[in-house]
C-alpha positions as CSV (number, residue, x, y, z in Angstrom):
1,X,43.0,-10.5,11.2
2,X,39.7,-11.1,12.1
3,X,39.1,-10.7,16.0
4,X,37.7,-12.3,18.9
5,X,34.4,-10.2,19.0
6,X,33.9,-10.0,15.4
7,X,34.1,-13.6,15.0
8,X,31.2,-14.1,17.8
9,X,29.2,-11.6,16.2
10,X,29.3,-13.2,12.6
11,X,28.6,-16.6,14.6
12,X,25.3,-14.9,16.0
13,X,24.0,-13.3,13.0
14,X,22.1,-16.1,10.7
15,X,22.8,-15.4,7.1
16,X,20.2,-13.6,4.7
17,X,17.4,-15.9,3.5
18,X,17.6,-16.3,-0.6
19,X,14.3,-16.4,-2.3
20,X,15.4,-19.6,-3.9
21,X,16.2,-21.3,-0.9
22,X,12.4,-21.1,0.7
23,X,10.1,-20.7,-2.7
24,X,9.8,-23.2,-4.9
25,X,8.2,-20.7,-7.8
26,X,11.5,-18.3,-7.2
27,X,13.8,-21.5,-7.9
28,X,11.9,-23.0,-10.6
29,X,12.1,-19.0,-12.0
30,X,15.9,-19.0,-11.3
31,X,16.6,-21.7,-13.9
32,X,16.5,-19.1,-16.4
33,X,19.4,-17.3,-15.0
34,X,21.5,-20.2,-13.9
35,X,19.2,-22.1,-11.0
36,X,19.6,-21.6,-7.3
37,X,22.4,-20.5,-5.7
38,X,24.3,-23.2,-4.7
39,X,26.4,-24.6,-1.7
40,X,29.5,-22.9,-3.5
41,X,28.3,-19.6,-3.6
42,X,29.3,-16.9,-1.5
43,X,27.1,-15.7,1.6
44,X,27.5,-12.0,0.7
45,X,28.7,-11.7,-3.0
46,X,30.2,-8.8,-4.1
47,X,30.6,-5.7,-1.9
48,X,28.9,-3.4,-4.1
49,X,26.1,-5.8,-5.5
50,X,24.3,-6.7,-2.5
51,X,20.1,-7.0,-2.2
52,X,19.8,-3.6,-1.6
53,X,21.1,-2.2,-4.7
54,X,20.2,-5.1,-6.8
55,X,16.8,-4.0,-5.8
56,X,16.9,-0.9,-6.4
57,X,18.6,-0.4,-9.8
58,X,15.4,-3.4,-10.5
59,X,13.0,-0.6,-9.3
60,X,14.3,1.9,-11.4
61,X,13.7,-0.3,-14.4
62,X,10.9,-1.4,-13.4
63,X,9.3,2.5,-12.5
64,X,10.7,3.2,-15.9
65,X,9.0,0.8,-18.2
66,X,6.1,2.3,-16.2
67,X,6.5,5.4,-17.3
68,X,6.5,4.4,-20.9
69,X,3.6,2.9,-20.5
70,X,2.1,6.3,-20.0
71,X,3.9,7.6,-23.4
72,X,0.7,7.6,-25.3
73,X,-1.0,10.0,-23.0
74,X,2.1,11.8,-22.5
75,X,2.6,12.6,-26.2
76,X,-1.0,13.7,-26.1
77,X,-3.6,11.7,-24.7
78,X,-4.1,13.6,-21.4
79,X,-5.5,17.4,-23.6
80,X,-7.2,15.5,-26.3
81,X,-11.1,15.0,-25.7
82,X,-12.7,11.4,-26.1
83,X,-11.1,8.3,-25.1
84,X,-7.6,8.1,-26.5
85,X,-6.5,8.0,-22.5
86,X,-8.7,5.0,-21.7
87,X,-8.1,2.7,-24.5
88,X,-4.4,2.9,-24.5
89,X,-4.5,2.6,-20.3
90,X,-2.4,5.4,-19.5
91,X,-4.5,7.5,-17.3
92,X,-3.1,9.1,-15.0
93,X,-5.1,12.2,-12.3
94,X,-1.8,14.2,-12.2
95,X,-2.2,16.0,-15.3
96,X,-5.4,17.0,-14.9
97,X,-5.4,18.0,-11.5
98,X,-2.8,20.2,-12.2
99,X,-5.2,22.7,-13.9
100,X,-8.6,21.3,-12.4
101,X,-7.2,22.2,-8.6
102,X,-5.8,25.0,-10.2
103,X,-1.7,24.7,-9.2
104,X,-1.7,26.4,-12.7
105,X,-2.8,29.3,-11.9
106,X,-0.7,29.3,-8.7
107,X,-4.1,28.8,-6.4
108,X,-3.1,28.5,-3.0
109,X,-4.5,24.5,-1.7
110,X,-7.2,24.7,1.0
111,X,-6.7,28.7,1.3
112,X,-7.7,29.5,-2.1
113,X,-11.1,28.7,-3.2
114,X,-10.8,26.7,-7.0
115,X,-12.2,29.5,-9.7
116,X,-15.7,28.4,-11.1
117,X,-15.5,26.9,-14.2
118,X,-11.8,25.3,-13.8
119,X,-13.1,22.2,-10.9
120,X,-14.7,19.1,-13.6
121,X,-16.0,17.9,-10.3
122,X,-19.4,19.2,-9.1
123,X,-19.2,20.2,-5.0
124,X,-15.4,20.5,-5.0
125,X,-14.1,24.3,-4.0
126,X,-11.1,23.2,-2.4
127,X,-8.4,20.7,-2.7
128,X,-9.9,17.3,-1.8
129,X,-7.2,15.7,-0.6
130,X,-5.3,15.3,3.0
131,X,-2.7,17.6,3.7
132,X,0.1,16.5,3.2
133,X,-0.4,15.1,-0.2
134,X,-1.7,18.6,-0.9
135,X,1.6,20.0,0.0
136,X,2.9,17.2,-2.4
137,X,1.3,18.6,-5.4
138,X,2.0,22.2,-4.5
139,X,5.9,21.5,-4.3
140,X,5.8,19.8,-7.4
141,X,4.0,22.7,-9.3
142,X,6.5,24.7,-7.8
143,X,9.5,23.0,-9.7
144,X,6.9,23.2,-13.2
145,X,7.8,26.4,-14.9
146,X,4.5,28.7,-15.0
147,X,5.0,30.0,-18.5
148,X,4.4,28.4,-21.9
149,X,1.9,26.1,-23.7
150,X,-0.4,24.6,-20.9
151,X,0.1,21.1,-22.5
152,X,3.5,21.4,-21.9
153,X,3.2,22.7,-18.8
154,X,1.2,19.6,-17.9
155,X,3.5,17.6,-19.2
156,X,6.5,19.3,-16.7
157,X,4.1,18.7,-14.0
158,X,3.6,15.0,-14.4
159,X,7.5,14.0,-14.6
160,X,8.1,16.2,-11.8
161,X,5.7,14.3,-9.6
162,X,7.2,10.6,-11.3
163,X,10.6,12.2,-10.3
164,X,9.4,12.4,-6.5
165,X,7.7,9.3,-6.5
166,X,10.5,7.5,-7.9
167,X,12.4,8.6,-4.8
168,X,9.2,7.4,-2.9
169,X,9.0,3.6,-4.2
170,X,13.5,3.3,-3.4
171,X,12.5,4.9,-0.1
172,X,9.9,1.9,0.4
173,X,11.8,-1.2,-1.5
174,X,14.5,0.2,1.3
175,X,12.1,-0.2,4.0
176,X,10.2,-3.3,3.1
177,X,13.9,-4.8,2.3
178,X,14.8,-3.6,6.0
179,X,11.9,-4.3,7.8
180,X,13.2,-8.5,8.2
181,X,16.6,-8.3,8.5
182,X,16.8,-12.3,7.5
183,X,15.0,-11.5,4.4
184,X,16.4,-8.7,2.8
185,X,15.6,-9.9,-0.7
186,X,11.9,-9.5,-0.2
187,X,11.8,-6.0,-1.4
188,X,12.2,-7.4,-4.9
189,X,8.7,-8.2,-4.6
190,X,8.1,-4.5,-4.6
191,X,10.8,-4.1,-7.3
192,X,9.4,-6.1,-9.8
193,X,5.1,-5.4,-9.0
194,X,3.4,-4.7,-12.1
195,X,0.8,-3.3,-10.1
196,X,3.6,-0.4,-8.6
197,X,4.7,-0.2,-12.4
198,X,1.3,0.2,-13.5
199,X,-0.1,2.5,-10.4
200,X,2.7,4.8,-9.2
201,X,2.4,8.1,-11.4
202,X,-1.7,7.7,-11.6
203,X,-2.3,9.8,-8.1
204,X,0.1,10.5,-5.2
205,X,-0.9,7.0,-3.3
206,X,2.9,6.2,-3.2
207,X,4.0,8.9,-0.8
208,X,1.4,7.7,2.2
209,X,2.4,3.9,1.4
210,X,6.4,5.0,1.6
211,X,5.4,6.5,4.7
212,X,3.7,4.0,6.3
213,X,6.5,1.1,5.4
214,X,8.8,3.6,7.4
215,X,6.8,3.5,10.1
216,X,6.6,-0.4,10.2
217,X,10.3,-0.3,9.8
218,X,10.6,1.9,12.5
219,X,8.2,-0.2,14.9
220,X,10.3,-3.2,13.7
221,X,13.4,-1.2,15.3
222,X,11.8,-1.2,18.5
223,X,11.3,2.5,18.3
224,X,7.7,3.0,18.7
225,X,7.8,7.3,18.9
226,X,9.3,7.3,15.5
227,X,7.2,4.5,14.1
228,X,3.9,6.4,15.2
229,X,5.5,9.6,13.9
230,X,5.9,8.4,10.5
231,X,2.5,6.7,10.8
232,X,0.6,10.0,11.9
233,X,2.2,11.6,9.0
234,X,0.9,8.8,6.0
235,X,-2.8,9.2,7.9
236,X,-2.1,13.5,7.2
237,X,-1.4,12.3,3.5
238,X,-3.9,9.2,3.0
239,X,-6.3,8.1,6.1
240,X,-5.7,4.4,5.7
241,X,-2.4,4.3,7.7
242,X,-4.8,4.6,10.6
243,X,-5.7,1.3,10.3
244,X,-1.7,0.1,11.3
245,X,-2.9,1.9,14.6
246,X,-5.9,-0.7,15.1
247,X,-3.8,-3.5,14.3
248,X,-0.5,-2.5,16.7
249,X,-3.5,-1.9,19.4
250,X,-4.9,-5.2,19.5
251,X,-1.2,-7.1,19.3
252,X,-0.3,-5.0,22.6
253,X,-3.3,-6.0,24.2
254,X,-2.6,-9.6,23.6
255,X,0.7,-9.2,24.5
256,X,0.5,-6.7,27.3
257,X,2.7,-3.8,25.6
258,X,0.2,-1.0,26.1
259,X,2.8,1.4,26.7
260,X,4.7,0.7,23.9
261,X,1.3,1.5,21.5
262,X,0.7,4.6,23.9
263,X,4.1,6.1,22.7
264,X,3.2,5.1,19.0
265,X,-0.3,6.1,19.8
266,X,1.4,9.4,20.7
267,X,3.6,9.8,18.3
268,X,0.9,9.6,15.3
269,X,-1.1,12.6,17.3
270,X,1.1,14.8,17.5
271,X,2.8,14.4,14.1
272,X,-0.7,14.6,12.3
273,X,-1.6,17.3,14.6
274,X,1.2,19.3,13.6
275,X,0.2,19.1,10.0
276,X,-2.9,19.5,9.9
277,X,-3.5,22.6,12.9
278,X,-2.5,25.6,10.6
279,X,-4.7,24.5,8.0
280,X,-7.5,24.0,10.7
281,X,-7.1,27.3,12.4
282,X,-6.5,29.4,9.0
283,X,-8.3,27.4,6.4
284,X,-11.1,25.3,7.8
285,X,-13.5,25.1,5.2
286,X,-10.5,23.7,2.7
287,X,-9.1,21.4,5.2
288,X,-12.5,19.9,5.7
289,X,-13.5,19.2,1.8
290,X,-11.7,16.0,1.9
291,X,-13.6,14.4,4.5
292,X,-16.9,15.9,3.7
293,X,-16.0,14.8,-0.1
294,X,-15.1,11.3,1.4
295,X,-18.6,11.2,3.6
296,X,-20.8,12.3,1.0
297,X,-19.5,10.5,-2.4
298,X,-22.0,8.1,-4.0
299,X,-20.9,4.5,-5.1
300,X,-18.3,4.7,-7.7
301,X,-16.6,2.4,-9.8
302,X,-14.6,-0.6,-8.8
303,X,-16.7,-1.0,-5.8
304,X,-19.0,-4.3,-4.2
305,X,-21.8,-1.6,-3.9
306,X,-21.3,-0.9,-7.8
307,X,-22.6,-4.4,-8.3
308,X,-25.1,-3.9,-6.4
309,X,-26.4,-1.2,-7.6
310,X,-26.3,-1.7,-11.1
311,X,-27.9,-5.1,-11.0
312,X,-30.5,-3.7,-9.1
313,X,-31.3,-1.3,-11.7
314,X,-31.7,1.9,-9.1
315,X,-29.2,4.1,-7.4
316,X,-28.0,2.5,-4.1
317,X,-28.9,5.0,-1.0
318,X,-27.3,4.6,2.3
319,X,-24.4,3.2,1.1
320,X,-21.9,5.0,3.3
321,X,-23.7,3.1,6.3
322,X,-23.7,0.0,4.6
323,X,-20.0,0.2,3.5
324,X,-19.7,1.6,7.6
325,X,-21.4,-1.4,8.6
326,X,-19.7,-4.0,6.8
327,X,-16.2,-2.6,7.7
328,X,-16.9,-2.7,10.8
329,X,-18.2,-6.5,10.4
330,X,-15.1,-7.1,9.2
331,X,-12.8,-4.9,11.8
332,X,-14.6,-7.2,14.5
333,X,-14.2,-10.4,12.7
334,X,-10.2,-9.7,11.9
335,X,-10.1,-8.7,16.3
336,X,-11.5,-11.8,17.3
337,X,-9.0,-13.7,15.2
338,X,-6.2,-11.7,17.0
339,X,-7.7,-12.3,20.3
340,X,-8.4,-16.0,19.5
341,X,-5.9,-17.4,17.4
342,X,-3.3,-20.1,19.3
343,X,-0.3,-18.2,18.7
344,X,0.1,-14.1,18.5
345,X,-1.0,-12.8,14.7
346,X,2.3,-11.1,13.4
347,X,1.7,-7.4,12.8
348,X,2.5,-7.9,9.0
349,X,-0.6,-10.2,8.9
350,X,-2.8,-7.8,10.7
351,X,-2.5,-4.7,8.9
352,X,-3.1,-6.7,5.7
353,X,-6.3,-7.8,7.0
354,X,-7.2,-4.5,8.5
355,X,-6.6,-2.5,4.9
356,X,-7.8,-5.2,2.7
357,X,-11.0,-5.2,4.8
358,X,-11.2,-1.3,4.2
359,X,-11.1,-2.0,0.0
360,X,-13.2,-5.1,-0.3
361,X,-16.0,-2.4,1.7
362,X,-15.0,1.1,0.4
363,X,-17.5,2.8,-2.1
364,X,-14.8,3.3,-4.3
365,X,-11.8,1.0,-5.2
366,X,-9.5,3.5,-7.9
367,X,-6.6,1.0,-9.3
368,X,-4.2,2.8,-7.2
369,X,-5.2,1.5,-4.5
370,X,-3.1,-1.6,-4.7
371,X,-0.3,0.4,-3.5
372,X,-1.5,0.1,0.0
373,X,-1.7,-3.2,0.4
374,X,1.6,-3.6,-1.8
375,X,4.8,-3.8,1.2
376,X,1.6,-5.0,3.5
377,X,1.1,-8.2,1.1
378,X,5.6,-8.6,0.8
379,X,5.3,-8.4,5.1
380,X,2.0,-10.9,5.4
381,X,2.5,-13.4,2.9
382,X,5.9,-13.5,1.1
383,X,5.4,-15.7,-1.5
384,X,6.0,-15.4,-4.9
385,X,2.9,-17.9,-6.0
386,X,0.4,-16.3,-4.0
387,X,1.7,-12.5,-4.6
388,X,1.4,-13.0,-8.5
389,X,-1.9,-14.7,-8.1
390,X,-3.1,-11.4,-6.6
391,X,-1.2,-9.3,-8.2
392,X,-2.8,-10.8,-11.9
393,X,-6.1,-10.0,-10.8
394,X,-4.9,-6.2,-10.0
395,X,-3.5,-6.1,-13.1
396,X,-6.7,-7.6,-15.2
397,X,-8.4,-5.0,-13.2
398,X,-6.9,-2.1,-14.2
399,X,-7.2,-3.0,-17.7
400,X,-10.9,-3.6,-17.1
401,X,-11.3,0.0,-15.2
402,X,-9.8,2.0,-18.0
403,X,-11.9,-0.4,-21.1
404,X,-15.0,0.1,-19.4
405,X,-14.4,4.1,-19.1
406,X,-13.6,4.2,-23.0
407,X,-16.8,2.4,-23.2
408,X,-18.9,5.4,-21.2
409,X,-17.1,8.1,-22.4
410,X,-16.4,7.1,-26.5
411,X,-18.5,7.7,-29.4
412,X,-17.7,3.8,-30.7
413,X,-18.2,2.4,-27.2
414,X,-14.9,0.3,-27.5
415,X,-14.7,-1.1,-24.6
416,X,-16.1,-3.0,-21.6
417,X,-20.0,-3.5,-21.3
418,X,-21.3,-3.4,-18.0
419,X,-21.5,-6.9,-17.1
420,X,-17.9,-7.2,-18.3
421,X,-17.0,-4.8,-15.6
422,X,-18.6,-6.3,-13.1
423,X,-17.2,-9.6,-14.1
424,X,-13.7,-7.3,-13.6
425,X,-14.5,-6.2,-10.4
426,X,-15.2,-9.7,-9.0
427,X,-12.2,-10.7,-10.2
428,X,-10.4,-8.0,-8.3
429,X,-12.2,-8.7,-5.1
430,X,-11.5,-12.3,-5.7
431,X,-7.7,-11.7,-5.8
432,X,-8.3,-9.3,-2.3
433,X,-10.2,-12.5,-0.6
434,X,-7.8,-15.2,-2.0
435,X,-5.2,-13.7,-0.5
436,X,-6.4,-12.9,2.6
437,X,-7.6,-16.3,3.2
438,X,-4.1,-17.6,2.5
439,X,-2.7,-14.9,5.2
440,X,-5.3,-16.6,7.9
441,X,-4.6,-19.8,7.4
442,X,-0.7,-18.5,8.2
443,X,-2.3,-17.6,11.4
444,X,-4.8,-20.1,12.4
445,X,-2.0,-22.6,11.5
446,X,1.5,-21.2,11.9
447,X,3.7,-24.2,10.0
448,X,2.5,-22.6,7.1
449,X,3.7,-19.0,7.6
450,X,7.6,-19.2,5.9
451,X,8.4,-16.4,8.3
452,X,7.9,-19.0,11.6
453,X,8.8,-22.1,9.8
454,X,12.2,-22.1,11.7
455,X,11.0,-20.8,15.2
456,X,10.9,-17.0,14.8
457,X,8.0,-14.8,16.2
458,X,7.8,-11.8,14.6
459,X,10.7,-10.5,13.0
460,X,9.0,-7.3,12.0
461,X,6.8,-7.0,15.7
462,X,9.6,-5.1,17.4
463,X,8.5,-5.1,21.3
464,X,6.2,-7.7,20.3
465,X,8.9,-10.1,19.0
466,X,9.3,-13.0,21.5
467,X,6.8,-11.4,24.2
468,X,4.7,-13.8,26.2
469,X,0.7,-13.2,25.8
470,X,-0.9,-11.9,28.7
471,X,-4.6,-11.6,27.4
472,X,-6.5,-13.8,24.7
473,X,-9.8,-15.7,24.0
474,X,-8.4,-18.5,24.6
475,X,-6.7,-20.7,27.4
476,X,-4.0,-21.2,28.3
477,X,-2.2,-18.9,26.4
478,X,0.8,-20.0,24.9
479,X,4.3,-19.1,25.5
480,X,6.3,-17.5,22.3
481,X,9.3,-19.6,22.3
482,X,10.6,-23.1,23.2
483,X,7.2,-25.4,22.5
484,X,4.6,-23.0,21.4
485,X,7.0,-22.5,18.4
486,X,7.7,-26.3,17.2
487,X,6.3,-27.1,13.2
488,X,4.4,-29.6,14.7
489,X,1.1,-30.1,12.8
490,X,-1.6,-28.2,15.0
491,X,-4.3,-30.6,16.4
């Protein structure tokens, strides 16, 4: 019999939001499976099949169908010379890192110097990657037995790491899924990305994304320690996370919770701190080939600057401080809107901004990247529409990355011609811009942000959720509940 207490606390908590209940492209979709769930049907379905393991038994499939995507290259594409990789789009760095940063040979990362002769890249000595993700790869080539045909080997090597990103991408459905406890199905939009089917086994991207979701989902918990912990650790295995950092810093300001981003703050120092001293104090000149490798790398593909340079016929110099200067045009642009905006941006929203800011300037964009702004997209802008609109312009990019590659590097030059490339890239930056216009407007005019349409603040803001603003560009500020939260039209 179902008690007093129990019966209050099912009477507070508001039941799961359905993706066919608030988007119409997820209902019309659902007419192929029986329509929207109706009036009749039950609040938590079956005990065994709920969201979460729907979701994750979709990721699986979905992860999988990835993978044999990459068959082609897998059955021999990756040792074969010429441009059998690149016109069948299954590319991926692990293989050839495996011998190139010599795991093979059972070199030591950042404490070994790579042999002459075995690095394809000229100025690399040492592992150019953070450290954590170098301790990735080395635990991977661990597992890969060190005897037999190198193909093979390779081969080992490459399912081994899809093994422990597989356990990466559940780890971050689980967390984006989490993050809003009244939307739990949104971590299908993870499930079913072609982008994380497409992306997740070319480089180890997915393990600093799956640690940076945690740390959101730890922030959301109103533990601020452990979400700067987990944060500090994705910036020792991929630098963007440091961005989250930015955006948590300006939403305390606003809303006067300094010392909750001082314990996060804290938290991410000492975590990254603790990975990366021994490597500093025994191994300096490894540890520091990623970021002199980052400083010092010329425009590459899938970059604005590309454009630039190769309509202007001549090799772009300075374009570190250019790509510096426009970030940082950006950064300032995205602070003023979290200072200025009417009501408080929700930290979701911001990080987008923040990291989509960082690609539409880098000097590089490799189609991996659209892992980090993957759970960042699900937490700004849930909506199926405007997701798949970004999501087809990733994918139309990765095509056009690996054609115009076969193009350079084939005999035949099958492929994509320069100004096809560029027309790719545009599209890509397009998809970026479109839907980061579509997050702004969310803030600039809150009615049309599905996650305040019934009055909430920030489900995901943690401390922030439901705190009154203390400092912003404008006047007054505006209280986070009652009136400041009606769907009113703004003026």
């Amino acid at each position: 019999m179902t008690s007093v207490r129990d019966r209050e606390r099912d009477e507070r908590v508001e039941p799961p939001v359905r993706p066919t209940d608030d988007d119409p492209l997820a209902a019309s979709g659902s007419e192929l499976i029986g329509g929207p769930a109706g009036r009749r049907a039950r609040a938590g379905g079956h005990r065994w099949w709920n969201p979460l393991r729907v979701m994750v038994l979709v990721l699986v499939g979905v992860f999988a169908l990835g993978m044999v995507q990459k068959a082609p290259c897998y059955s021999g594409g990756w040792s074969k010379p010429g441009d059998a990789q690149y016109i069948h789009a299954c590319y991926s760095d692990i293989p050839h890192l495996y011998t190139q940063r010599g795991f093979a040979t059972d070199v030591v990362p950042y404490f070994d110097r790579i042999p002459d002769g075995v690095s394809s890249a000229p100025g690399i000595h040492y592992l150019e990657y953070p450290v954590l993700t170098g301790l990735f790869m080395e635990v991977a080539s661990w597992v890969t037995p060190n005897t037999g045909a190198m193909e093979h080997r390779r081969q080992v090597y490459w399912m081994v790491n899809s093994a422990m990103l597989l356990v990466c991408a559940v780890v971050l459905v689980v967390c984006v899924a989490r993050t809003n406890r009244r939307r739990p199905w949104d971590g299908l939009l993870i499930a079913l990305s072609p982008s994380l089917a497409l992306a997740a086994t070319i480089n180890w991207d997915l393990f600093a994304v799956t640690l940076a979701a945690a740390g959101m989902l730890m922030w959301a918990r109103s533990r601020p320690v452990a979400a700067g912990v987990l944060i500090g650790l994705a910036a020792a295995a991929k630098l963007y996370p440091v961005l989250l950092l930015g955006a948590l810093f300006l939403l305390c300001l606003r809303a006067g919770r300094m010392r909750a981003f001082g314990a996060a703050l804290g938290g991410a120092v000492c975590a990254w701190l603790a990975v990366n001293l021994p490597v500093i104090a025994f191994a300096p000149h490894g540890w520091a080939q990623f970021y002199t490798f980052s400083r010092t790398r010329p425009t590459d593909y899938g970059s604005l600057w590309l454009i630039v340079q190769e309509r202007s016929g001549s090799a772009l110099t300075g374009v570190t401080a250019y790509a510096t200067a426009l970030m940082l045009l950006l950064c300032g642009a995205i602070a003023a809107l979290a200072l200025y905006a009417r009501r408080r941006p929700r930290f979701g929203q911001l990080a987008f901004l923040l990291v989509a800011a960082l690609l539409f300037s880098n000097k590089v964009y490799s189609p991996q990247y659209v892992l980090w702004l993957l759970p960042l997209a699900v937490l700004a802008r849930p909506r199926w529409r405007d997701l798949l609109i970004w999501q087809g312009a990733e994918v139309l990019y990765f095509l056009g990355i690996w054609m115009r590659l076969a193009y350079v590097s084939g005999t035949k030059h099958h492929g994509l011609t320069p100004d096809a490339y560029h027309l790719a890239i545009g599209v890509h930056l397009l998809g970026i811009a479109y839907l980061a216009a579509m997050v702004v407007r969310d803030i600039l005019r809150p009615q049309h942000d599905v996650l305040r349409q019934d009055g909430e603040d920030d489900p995901a803001g943690g401390v922030l959720d439901g705190a009154e603003d203390v400092f912003t560009l404008h006047t007054p500020p505006h209280p986070p509940r009652h009136a400041a939260y009606e769907n009113a039209p703004l003026p």
